[in-house]
Every structure is written in structure tokens, then in C-alpha cells.
KEKOLSE-738861 format. One record per atom (N, C-alpha, C): residue in three letters; z, x, y. Coordinates in nm, 4 decimals, always signed. Layout:
BEGIN
[site "ALA"; [Z; X; Y]]
...
# end
This chain:
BEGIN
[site "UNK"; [-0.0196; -1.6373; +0.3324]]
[site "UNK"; [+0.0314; -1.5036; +0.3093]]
[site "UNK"; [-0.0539; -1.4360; +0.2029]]
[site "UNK"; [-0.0618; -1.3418; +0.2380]]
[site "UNK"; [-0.1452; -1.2102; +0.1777]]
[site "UNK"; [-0.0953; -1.2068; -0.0383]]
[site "UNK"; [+0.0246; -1.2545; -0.0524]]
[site "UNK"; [+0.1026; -1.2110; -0.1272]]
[site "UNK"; [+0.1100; -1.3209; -0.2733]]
[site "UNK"; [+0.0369; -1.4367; -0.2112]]
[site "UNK"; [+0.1133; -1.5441; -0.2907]]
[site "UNK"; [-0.0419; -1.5655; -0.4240]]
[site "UNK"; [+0.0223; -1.5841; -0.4720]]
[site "UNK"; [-0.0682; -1.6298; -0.6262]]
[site "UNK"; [+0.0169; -1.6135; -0.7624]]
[site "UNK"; [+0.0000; -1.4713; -0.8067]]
[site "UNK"; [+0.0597; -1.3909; -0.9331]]
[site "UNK"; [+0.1474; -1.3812; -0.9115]]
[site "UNK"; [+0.2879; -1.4706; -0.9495]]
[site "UNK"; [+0.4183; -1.3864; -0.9130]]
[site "UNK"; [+0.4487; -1.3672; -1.0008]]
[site "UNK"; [+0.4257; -1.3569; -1.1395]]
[site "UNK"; [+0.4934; -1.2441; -1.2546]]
[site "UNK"; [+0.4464; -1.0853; -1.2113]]
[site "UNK"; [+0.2884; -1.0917; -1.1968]]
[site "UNK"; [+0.2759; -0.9436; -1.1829]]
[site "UNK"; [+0.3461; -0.8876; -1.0529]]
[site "UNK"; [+0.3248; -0.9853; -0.9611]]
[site "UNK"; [+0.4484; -0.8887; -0.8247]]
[site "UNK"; [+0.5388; -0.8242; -0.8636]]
[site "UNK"; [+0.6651; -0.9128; -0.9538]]
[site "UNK"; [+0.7471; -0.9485; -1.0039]]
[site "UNK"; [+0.7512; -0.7893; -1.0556]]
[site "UNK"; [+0.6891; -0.7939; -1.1602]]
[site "UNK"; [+0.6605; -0.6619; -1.2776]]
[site "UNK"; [+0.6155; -0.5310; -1.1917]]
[site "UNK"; [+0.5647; -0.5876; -1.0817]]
[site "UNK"; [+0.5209; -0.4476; -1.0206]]
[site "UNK"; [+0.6214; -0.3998; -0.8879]]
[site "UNK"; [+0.7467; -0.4604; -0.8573]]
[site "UNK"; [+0.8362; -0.4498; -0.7816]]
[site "UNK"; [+0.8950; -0.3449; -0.8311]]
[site "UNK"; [+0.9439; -0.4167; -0.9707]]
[site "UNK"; [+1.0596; -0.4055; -1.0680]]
[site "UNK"; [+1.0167; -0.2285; -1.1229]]
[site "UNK"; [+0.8821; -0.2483; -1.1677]]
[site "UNK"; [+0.8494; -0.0869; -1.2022]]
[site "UNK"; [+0.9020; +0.0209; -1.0569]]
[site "UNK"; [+0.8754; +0.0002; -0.9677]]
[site "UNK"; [+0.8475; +0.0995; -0.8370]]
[site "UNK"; [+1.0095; +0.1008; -0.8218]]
[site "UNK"; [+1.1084; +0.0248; -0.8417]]
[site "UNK"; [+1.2418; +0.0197; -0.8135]]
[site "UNK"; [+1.3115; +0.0997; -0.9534]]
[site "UNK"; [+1.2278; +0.0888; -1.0470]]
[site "UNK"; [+1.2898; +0.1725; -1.1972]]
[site "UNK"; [+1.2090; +0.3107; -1.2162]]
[site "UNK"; [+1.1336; +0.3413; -1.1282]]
[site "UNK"; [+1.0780; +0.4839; -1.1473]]
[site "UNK"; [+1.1794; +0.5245; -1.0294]]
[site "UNK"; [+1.2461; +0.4514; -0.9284]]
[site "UNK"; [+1.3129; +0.5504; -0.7846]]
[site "UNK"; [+1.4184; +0.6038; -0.8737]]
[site "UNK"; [+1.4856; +0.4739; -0.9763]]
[site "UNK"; [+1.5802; +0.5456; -1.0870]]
[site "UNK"; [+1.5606; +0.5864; -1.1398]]
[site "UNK"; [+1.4711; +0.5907; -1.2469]]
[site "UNK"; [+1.4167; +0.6989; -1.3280]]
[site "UNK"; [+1.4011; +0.8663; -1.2266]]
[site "UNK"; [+1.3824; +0.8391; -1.1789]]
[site "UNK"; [+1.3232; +1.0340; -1.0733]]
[site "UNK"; [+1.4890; +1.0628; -1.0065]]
[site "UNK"; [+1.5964; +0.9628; -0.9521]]
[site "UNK"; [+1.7101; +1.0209; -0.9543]]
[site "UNK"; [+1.8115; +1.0717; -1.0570]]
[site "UNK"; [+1.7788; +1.0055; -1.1179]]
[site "UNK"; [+1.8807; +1.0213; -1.2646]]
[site "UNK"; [+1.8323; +1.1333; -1.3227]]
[site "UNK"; [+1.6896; +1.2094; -1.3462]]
[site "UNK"; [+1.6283; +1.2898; -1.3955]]
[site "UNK"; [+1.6609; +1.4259; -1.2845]]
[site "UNK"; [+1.6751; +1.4024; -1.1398]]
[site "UNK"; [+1.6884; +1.4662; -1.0396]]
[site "UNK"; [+1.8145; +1.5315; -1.0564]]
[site "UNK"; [+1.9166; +1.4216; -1.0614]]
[site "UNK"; [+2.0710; +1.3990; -1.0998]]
[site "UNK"; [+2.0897; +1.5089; -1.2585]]
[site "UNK"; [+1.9963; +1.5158; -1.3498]]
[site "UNK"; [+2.0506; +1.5550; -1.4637]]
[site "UNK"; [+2.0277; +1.7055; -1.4494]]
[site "UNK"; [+1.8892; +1.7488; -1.3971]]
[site "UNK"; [+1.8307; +1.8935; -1.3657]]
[site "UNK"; [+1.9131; +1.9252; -1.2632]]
[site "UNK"; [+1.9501; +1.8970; -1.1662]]
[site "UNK"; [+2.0495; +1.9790; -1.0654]]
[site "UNK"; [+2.1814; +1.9897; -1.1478]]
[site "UNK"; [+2.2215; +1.9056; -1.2154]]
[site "UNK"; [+2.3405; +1.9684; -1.2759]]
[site "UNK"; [+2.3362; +2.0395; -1.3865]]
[site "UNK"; [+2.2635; +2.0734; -1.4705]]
[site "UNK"; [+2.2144; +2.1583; -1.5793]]
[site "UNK"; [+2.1563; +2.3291; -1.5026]]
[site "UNK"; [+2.0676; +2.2950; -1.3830]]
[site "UNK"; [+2.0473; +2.4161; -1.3146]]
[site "UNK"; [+2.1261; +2.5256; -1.2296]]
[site "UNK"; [+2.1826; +2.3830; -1.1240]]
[site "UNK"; [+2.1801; +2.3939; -1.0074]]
[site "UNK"; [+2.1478; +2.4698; -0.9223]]
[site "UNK"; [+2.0116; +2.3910; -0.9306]]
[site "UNK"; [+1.8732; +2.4194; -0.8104]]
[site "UNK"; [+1.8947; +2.3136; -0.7445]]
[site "UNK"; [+1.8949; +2.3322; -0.5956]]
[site "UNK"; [+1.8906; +2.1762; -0.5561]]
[site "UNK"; [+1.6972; +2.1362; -0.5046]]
[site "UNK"; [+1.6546; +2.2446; -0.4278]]
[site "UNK"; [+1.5401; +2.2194; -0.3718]]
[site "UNK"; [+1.4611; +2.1602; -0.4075]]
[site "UNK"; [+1.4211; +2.2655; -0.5519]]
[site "UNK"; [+1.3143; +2.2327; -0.6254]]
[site "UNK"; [+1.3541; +2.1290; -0.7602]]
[site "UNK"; [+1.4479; +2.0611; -0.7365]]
[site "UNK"; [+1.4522; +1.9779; -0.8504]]
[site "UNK"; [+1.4085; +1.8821; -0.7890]]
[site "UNK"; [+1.4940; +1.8562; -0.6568]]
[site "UNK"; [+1.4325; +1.7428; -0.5168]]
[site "UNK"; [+1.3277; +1.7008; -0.5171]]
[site "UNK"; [+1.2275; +1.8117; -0.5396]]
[site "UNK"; [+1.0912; +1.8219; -0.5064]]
[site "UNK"; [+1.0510; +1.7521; -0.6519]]
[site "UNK"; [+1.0975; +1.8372; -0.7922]]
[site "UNK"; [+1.0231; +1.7881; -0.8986]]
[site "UNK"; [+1.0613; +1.5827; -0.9175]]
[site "UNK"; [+1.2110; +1.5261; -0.8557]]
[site "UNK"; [+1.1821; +1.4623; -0.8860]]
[site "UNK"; [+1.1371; +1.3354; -0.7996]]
[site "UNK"; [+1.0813; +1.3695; -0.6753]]
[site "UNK"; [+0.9937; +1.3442; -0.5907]]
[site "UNK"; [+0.8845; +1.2955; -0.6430]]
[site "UNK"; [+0.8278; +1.4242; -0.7410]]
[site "UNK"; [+0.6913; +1.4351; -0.7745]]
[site "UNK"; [+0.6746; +1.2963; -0.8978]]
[site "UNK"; [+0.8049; +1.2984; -0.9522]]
[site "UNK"; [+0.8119; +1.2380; -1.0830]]
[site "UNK"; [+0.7897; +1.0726; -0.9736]]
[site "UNK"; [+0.8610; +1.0343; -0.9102]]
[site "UNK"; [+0.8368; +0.9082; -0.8549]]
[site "UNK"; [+0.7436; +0.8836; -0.7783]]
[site "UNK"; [+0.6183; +0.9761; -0.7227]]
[site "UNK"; [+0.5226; +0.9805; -0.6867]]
[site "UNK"; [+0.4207; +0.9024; -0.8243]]
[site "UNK"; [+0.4313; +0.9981; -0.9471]]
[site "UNK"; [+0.3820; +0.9657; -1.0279]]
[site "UNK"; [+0.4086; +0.8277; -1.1066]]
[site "UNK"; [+0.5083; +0.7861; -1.1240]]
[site "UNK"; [+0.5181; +0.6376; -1.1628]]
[site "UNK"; [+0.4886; +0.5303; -1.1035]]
[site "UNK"; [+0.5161; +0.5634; -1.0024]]
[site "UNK"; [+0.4408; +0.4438; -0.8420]]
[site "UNK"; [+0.3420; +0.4651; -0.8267]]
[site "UNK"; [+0.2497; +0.5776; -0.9048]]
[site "UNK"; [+0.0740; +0.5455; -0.8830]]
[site "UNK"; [+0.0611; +0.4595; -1.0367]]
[site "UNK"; [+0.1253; +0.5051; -1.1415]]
[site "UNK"; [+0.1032; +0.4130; -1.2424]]
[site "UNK"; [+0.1466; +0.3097; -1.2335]]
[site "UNK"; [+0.2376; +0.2510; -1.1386]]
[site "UNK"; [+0.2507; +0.1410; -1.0719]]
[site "UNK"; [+0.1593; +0.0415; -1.0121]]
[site "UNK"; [+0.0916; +0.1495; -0.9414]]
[site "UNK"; [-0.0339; +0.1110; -0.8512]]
[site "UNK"; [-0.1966; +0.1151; -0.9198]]
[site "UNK"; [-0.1417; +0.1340; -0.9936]]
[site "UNK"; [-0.3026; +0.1397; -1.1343]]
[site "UNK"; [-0.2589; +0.0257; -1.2176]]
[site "UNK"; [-0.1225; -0.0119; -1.2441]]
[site "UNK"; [-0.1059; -0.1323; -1.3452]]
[site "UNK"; [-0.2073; -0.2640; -1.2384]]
[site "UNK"; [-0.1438; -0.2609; -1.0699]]
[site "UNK"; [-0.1432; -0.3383; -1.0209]]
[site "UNK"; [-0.2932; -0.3639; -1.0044]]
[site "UNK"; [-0.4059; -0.2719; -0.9478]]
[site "UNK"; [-0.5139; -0.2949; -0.9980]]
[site "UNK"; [-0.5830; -0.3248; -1.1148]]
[site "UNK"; [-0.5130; -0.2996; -1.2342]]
[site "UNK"; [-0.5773; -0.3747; -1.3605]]
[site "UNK"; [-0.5581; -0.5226; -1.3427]]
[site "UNK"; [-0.4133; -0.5369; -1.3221]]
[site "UNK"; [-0.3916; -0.6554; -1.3545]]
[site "UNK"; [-0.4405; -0.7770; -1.2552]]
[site "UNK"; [-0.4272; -0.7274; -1.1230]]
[site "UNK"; [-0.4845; -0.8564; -0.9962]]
[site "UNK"; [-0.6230; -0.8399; -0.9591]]
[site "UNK"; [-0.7263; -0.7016; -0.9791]]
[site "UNK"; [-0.8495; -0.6953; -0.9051]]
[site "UNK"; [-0.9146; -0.8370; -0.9341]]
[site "UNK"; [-0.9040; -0.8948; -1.0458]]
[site "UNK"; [-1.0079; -0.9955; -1.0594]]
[site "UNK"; [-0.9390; -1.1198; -0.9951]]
[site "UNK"; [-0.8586; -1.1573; -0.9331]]
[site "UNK"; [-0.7554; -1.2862; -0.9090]]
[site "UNK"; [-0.8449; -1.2842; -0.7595]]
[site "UNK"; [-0.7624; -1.2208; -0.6668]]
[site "UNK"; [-0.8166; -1.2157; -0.5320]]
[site "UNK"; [-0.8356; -1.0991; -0.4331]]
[site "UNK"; [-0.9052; -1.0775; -0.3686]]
[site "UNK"; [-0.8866; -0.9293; -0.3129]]
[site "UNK"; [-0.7738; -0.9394; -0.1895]]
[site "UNK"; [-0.7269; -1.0332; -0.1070]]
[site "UNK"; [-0.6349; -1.0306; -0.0514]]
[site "UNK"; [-0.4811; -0.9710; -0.1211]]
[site "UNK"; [-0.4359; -1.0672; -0.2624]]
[site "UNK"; [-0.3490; -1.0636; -0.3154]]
[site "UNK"; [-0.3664; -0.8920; -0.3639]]
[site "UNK"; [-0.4468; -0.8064; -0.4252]]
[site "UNK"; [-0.4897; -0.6991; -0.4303]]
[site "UNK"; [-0.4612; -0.5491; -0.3120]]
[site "UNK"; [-0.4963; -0.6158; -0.1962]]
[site "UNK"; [-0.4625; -0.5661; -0.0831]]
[site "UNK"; [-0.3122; -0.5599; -0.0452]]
[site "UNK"; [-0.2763; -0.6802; -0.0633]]
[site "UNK"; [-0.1441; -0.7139; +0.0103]]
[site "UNK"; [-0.0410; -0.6367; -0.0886]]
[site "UNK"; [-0.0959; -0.6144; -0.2204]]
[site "UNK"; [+0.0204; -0.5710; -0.2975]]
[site "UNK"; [+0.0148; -0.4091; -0.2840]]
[site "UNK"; [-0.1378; -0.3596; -0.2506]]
[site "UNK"; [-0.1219; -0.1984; -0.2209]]
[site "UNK"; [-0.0748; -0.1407; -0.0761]]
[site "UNK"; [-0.0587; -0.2492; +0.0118]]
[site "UNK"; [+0.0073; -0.2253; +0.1035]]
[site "UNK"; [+0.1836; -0.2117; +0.0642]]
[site "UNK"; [+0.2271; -0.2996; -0.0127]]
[site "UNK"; [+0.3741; -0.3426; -0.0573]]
[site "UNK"; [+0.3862; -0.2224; -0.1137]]
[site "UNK"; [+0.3086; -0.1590; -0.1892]]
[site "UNK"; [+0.3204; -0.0485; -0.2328]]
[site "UNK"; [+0.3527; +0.0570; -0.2230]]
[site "UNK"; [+0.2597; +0.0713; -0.1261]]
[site "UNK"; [+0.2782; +0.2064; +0.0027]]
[site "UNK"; [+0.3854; +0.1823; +0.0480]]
[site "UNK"; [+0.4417; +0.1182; +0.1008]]
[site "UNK"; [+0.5971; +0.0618; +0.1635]]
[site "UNK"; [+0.6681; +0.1457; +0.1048]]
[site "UNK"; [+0.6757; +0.0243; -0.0138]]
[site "UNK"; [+0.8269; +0.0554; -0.0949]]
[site "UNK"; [+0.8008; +0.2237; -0.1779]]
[site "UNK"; [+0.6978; +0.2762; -0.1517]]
[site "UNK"; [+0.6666; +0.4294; -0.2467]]
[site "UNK"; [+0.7275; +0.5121; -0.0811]]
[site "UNK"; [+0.7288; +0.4473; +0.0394]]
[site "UNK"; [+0.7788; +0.5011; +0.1025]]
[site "UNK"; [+0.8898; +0.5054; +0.1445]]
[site "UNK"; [+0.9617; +0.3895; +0.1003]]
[site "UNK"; [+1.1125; +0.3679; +0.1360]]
[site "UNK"; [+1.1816; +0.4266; -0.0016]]
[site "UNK"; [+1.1491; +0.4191; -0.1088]]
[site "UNK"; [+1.2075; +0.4643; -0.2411]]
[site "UNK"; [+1.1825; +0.6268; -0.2251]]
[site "UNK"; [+1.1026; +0.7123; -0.1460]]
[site "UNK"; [+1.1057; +0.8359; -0.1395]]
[site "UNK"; [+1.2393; +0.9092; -0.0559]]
[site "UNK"; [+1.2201; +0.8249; +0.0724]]
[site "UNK"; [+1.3084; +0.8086; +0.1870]]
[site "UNK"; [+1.4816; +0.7878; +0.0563]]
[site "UNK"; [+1.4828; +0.7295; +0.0101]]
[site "UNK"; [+1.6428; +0.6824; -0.0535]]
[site "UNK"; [+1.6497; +0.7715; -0.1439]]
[site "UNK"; [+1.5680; +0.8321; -0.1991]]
[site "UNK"; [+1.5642; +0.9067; -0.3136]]
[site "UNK"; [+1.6112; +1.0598; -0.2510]]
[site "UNK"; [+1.5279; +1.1102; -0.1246]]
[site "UNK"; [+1.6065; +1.2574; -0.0629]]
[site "UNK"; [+1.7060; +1.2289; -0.0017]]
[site "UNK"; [+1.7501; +1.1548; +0.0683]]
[site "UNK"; [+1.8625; +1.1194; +0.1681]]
[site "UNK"; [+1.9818; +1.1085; +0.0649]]
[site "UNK"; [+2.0085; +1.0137; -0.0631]]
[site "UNK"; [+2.0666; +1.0032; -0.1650]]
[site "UNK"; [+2.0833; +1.1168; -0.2203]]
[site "UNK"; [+2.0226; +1.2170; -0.2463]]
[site "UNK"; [+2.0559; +1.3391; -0.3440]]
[site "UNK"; [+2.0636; +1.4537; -0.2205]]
[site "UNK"; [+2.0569; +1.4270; -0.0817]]
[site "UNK"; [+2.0811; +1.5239; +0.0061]]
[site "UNK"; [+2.2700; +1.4716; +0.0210]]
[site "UNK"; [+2.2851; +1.3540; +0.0593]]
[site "UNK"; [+2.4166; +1.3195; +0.0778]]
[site "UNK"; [+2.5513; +1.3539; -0.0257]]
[site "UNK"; [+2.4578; +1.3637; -0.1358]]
[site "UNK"; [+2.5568; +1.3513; -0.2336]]
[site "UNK"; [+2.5075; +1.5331; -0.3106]]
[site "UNK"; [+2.4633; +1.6276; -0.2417]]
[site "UNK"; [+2.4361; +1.7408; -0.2867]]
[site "UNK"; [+2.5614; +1.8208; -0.3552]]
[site "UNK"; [+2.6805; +1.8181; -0.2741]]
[site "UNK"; [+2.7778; +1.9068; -0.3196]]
[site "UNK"; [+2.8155; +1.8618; -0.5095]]
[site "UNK"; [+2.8326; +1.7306; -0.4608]]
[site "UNK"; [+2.8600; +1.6834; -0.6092]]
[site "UNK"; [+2.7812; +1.6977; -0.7249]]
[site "UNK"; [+2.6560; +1.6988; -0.7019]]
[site "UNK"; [+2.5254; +1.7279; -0.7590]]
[site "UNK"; [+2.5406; +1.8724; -0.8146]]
[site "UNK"; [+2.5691; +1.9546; -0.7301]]
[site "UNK"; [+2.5844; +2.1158; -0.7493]]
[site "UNK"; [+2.6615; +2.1389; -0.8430]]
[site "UNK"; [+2.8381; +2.0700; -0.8263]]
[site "UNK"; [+2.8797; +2.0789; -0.9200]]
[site "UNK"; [+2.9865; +2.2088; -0.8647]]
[site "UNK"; [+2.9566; +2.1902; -0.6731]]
[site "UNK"; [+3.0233; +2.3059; -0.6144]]
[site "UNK"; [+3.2058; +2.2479; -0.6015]]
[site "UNK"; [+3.2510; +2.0916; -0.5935]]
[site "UNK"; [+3.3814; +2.0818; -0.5011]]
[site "UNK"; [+3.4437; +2.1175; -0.6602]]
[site "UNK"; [+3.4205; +2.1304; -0.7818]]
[site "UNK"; [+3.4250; +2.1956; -0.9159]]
[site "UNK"; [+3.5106; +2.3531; -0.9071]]
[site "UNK"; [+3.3525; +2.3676; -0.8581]]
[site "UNK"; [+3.4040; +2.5271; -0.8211]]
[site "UNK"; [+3.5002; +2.5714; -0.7593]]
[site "UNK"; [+3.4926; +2.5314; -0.6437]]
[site "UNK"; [+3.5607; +2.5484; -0.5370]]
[site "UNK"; [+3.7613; +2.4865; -0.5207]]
[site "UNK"; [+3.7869; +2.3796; -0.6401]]
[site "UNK"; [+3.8890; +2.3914; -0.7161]]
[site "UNK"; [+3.9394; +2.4647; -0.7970]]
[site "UNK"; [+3.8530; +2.5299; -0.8511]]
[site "UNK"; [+3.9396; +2.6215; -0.9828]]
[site "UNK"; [+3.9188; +2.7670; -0.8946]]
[site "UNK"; [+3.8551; +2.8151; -0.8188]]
[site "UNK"; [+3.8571; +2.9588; -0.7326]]
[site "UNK"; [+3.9585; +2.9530; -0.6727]]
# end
């Protein structure tokens, strides 16, 4: 397997890409309710987990280029994955849960 050698840095580089999807909802989560914008907060905190999962993906090249280029490969593939499934959970999650986010079933009690 493509994968096996370094398993602290996997380890460390899982763990980052799964704490920036939280980090960019919670930040997503705090600006829609301080604004309530939904679009463009979506978007900003999209952008924000775009950006930690490349510093994700820059730790991961510091730390494995010299080990093996398979293990290297295999982890920027894992990468791409999970930067694509953590995007995927990240709009679907703050699309599902929008009203609450807004801060509208609020409103829409006391009117």
C-alpha cells in the first residue's frame, strides 16, 4: 500500500484536514449569525478550509518528500479526497441547518 511508513505524520495530517473542516464551520457558524449572510459567509468559509488543507498539504510535503515518493503521492491523493469530502460536509451541513444559522425560526416566533 501506497500509505504505509510514517504513521505519526498521516496521523497529524488527517487530524489537521478534519480540524480546519471545524475550524471553517464554526467560523462559518459564528459570521452567519453575527451577519446573517448566508452565501457569502458559505463561500468565505469554504475559502478558509481550502486554505488550511493546502497548509495541510505543504506540512505534508515538508515532512514525507524525503521518506518515499509513493508514501508522498499516496498522501496527496488522501488529500484531495478528504479536501473533497470535508468541502462536500461543510456546504450540505450549513445548507441543512441554514434556518437555524439565520437565526430566522427566532424570528419567526416572536412576529
Amino acid at each position: 500500500m501506497t500509505l504505509e511508513g510514517n504513521n505519526s505524520a498521516l496521523f497529524f495530517y488527517i487530524f489537521f484536514i478534519i480540524m480546519s473542516l471545524a475550524a471553517s464551520y464554526f467560523s462559518g457558524y459564528k459570521m452567519i449569525r453575527m451577519t446573517g449572510y448566508f452565501g457569502s459567509q458559505v463561500f468565505l468559509a469554504c475559502v478558509i478550509n481550502l486554505f488550511l488543507t493546502a497548509c495541510a498539504v505543504f506540512g505534508w510535503f515538508l515532512g514525507v518528500w524525503g521518506t518515499s515518493e509513493a508514501l508522498f503521492y499516496g498522501g496527496l491523493v488522501l488529500g484531495g479526497c478528504l479536501f473533497i469530502v470535508s468541502e462536500a460536509a461543510l456546504i450540505t451541513t450549513m445548507y441543512l441547518r441554514r434556518d437555524k444559522l439565520e437565526g430566522t425560526e427566532e424570528r419567526a416566533e416572536e412576529g
